[in-house]
C-alpha positions as CSV (number, residue, x, y, z in Angstrom):
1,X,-21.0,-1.5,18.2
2,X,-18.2,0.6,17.0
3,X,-16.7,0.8,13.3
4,X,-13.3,2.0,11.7
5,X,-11.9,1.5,8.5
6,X,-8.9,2.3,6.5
7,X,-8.2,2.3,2.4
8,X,-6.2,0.2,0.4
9,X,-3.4,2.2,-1.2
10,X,-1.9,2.3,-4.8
11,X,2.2,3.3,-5.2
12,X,1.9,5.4,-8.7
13,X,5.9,5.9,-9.0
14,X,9.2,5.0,-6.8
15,X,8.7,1.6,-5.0
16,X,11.8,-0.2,-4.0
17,X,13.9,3.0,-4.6
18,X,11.8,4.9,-1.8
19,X,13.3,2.0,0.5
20,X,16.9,3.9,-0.5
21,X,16.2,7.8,-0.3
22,X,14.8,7.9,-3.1
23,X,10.8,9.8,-3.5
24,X,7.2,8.2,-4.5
25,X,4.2,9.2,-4.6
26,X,1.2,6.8,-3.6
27,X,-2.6,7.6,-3.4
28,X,-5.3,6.0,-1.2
29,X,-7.4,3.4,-2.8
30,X,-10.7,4.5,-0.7
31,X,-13.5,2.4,-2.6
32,X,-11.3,-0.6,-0.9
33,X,-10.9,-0.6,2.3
34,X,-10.4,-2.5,5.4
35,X,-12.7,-2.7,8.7
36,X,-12.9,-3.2,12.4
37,X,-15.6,-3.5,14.5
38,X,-15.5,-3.6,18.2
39,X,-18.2,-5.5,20.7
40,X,-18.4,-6.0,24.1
41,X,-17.3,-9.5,26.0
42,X,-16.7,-11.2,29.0
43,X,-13.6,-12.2,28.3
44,X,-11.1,-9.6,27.9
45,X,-9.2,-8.2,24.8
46,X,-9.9,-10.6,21.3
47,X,-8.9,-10.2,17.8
48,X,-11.4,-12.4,15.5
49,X,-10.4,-12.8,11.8
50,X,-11.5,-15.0,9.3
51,X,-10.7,-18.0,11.4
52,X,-8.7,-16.5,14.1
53,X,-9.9,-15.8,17.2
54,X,-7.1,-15.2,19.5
55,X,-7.1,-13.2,22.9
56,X,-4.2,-10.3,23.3
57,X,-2.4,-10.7,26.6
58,X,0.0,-6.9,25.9
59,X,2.5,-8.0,28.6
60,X,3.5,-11.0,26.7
61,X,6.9,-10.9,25.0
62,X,7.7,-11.0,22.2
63,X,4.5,-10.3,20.1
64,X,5.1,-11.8,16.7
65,X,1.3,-11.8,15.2
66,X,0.8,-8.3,13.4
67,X,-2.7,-7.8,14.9
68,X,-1.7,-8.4,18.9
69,X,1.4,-6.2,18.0
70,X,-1.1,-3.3,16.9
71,X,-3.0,-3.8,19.7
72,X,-0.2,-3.8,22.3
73,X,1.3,-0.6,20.7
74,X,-2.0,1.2,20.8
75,X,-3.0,0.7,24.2
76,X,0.9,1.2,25.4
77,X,0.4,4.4,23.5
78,X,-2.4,5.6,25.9
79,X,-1.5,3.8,28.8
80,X,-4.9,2.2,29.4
81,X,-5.3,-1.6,30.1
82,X,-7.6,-3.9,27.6
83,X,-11.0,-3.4,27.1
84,X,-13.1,-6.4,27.4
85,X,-14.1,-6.1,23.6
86,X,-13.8,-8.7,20.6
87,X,-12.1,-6.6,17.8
88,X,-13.3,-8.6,14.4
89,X,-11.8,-7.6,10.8
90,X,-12.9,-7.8,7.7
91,X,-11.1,-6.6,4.5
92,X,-11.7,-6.3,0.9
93,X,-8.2,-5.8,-0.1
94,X,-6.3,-8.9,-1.7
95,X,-3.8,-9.9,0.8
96,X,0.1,-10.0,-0.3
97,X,-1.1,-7.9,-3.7
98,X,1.0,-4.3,-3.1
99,X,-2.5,-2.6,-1.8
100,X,-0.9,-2.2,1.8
101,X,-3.5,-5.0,3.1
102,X,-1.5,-5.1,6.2
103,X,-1.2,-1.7,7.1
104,X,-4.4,-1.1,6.5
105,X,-6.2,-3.6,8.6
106,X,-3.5,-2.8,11.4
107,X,-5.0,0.6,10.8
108,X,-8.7,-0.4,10.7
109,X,-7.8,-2.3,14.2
110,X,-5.8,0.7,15.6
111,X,-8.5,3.0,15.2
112,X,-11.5,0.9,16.7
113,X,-9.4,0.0,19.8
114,X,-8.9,3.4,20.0
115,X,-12.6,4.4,19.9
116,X,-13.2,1.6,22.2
117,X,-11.5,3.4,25.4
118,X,-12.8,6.6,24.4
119,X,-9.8,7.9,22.6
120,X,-9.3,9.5,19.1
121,X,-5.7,8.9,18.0
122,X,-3.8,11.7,15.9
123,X,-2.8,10.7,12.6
124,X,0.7,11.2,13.7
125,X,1.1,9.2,16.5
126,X,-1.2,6.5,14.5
127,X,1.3,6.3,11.9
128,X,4.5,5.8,14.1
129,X,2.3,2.4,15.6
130,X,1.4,1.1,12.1
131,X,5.2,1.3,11.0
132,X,6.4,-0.4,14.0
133,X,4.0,-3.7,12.9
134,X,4.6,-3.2,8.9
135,X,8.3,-4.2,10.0
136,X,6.5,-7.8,10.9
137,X,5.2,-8.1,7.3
138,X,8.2,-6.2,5.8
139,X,11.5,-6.3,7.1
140,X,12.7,-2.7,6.1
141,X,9.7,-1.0,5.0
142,X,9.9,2.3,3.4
143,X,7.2,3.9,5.9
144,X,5.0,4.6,2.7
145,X,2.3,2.6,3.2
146,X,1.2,3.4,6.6
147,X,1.5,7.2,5.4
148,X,-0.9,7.0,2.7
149,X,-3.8,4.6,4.8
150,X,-3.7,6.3,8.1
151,X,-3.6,9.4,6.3
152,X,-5.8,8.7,3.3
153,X,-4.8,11.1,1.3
154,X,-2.4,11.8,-2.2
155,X,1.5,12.1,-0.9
156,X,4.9,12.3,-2.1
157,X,6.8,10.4,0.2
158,X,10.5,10.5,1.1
159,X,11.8,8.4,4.3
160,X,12.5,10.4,7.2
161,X,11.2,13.5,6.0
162,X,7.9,15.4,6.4
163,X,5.0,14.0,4.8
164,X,3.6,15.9,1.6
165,X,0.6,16.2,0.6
166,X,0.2,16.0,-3.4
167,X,-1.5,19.2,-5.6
168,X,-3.7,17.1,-8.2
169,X,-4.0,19.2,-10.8
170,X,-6.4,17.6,-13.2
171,X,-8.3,14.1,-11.8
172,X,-7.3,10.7,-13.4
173,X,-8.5,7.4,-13.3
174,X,-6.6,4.1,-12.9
175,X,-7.7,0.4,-13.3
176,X,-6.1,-2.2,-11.1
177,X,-5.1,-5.3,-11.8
178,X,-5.0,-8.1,-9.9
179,X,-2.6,-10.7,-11.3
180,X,-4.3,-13.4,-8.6
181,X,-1.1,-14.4,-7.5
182,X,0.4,-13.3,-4.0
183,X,3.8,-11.7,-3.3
184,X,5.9,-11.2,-0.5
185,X,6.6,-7.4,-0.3
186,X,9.2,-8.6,2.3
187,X,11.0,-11.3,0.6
188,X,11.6,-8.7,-3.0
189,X,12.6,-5.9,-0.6
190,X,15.4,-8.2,0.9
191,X,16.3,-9.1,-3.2
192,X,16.3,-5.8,-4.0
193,X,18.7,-5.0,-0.9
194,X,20.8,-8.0,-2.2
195,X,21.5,-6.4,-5.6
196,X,22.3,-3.6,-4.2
197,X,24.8,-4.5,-1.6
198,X,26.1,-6.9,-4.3
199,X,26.0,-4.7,-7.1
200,X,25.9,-0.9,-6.4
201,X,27.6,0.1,-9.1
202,X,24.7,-1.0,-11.5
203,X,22.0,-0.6,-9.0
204,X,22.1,2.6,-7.7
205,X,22.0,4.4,-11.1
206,X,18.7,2.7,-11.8
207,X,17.8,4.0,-8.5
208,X,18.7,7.5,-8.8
209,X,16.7,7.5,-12.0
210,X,13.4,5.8,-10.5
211,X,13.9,9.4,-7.9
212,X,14.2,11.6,-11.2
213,X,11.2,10.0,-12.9
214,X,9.4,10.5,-9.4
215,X,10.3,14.2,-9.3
216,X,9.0,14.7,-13.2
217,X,5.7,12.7,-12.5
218,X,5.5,14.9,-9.6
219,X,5.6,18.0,-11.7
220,X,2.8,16.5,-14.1
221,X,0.6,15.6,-11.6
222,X,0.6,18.5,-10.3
223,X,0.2,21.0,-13.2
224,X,-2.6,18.2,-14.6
225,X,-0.7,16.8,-17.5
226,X,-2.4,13.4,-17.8
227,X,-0.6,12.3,-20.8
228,X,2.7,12.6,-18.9
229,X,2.0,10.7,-16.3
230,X,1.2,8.0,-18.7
231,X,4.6,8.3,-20.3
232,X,6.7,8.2,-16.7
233,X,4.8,4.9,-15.4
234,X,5.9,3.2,-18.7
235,X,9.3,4.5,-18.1
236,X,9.1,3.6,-13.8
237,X,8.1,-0.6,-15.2
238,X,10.9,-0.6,-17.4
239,X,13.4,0.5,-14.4
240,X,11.4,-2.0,-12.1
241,X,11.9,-4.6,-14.9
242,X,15.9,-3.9,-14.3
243,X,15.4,-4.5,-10.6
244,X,13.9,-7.6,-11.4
245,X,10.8,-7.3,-9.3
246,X,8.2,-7.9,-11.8
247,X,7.0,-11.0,-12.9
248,X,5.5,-12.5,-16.7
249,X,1.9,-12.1,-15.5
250,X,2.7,-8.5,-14.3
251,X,4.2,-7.7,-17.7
252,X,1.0,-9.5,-19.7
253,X,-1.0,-7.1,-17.6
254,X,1.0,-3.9,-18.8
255,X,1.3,-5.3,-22.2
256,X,-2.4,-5.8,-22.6
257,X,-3.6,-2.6,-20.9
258,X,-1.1,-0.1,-22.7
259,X,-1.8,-2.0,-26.3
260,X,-5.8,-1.6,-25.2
261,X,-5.2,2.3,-24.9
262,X,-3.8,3.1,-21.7
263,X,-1.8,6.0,-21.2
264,X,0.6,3.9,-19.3
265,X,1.0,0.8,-17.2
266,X,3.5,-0.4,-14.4
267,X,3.2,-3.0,-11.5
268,X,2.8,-1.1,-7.8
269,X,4.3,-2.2,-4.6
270,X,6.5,-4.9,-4.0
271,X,6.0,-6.8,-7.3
272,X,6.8,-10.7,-8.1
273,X,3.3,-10.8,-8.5
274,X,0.3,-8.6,-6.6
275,X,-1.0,-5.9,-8.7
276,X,-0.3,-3.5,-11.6
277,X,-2.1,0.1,-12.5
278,X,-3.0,1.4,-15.8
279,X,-4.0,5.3,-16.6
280,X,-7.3,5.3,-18.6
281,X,-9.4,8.1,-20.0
282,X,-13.2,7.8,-20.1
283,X,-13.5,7.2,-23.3
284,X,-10.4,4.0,-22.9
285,X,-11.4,2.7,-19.7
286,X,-14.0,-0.2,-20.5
287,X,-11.7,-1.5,-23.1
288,X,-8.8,-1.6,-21.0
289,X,-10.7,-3.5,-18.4
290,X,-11.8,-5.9,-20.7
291,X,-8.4,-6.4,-21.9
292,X,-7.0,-6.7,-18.8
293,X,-9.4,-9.7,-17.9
294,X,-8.8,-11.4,-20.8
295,X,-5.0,-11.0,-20.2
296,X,-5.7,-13.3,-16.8
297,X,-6.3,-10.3,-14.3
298,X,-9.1,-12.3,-11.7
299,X,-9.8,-8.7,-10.4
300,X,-9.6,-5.2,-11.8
301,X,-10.4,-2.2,-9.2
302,X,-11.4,1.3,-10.8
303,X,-10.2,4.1,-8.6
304,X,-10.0,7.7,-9.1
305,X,-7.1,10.2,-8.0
306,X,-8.2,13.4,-6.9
């Protein structure tokens, strides 16, 4: 039996702006993760998850589902024809939370279709597949995601440039929490874009800002000043606030984690519901996490940034 995986990911400052030139910078979420395994069959190419058991026929057009797409583009990709394997998924990540679920079980299924027919694919041509299918569950995506999980590692990110990895300068911890209630990165995207077609005068200096408190949270991350990043993510929420893409039980989350003794809180990813970080210290983290629950979060994820 073969196995791959991939990592949930966390966006620590610039979502929604990154969508318009802006920077971000995202880390992998590696303690949740995404996997894959691949068996033999006698009946050609499946994808089994949860309850879905479908078989892949690559020549059909058009392929809507996320999971035949990835296949399709993969074995296009290395011009082989389907294994006779069932491909079955399993994930830890929260669907529809801003942990790049999608891309990271596209990922997970990339990679063990890969190893499958004998080939290892190159992060970079791995990454150009997993964008093509996050435009099923996103519209317009940013490209930031599938960076950061087929990569798994600390970037800052702008679209179409070259991919950076990010000096940590001193290690910090974040809690995540999960508000319980789904999002559609896609649908607050298209919002977002609707402001700003509608609006530009307003929007695009709340953009431009998001990029400069990117580029300062980039400079404190890298030279290891903790307290500053705490300081930015409240500033990044408040300009997310503005872009109206978070949500009451997003704010109680921030609220309760930064009055508990976090450094600084903000929702990540899409927003409208999903997930929020907080910055803790070892000596705040407990509490934060118990606030955090008792503010409604059904899950709350430790993960460190190194």
């Amino acid at each position: 039996m073969i196995e791959a995986s991939a990592p949930a990911k966390a966006i620590l400052f610039g979502e929604h702006a990154v969508v318009y030139g802006q920077p971000a910078i995202a880390v992998p979420v590696s303690d949740l993760r995404a996997f894959a395994t691949a068996e033999p069959n006698d009946s050609g190419l499946r994808i089994a998850a949860g309850d879905l058991d479908i078989p892949v026929n690559i020549d059909a057009e058009p392929v809507e589902h996320a999971l035949a797409l990835t296949a399709r583009l993969v074995l296009k990709a290395l011009d082989v024809p389907a294994p006779a394997v069932t491909i079955t998924i399993r994930s830890d990540i929260p669907i529809a939370s801003g942990l790049g679920s999608g891309a990271a079980v596209s990922t997970a299924l990339a990679r063990a279709l890969c190893m499958a027919v004998g080939r290892t694919p190159g992060h970079e041509a791995l990454n150009k597949i997993i964008y093509e299918v996050e435009k099923i569950h996103h519209g317009t995506p940013s490209g930031i995601d599938n960076t950061v999980i087929v990569y798994e590692r600390p970037v800052y990110f702008v679209r179409g440039q070259a991919i950076e990895p990010l000096t940590i300068g001193a290690h910090f911890t974040l809690l995540i929490g999960d508000t319980g209630k789904s999002a559609s990165t896609r649908a607050a995207v298209a919002s977002v874009r609707g402001l700003y077609e509608s609006n530009l005068i307003v929007i695009q200096p709340i953009l431009d800002e998001i990029g400069s408190v990117v580029e300062e949270a980039r400079s404190a991350i890298k030279s290891g000043d903790v307290p500053a990043i705490g300081t930015l993510m409240k500033r990044n929420h408040e300009l997310l606030q503005w872009l109206t893409v978070s949500s009451p039980e997003l704010d109680a989350l921030v609220t309760a984690a930064e009055s508990a003794g976090a450094l600084g809180a903000k929702l990540s990813g899409g927003g409208r519901g999903g997930n929020m970080i907080a910055l803790v210290t070892d000596e705040t983290c407990s509490q934060v996490e118990a606030a955090l629950r008792a503010a409604g979060a059904v899950h709350v994820f430790r993960t460190e940034v190194r």
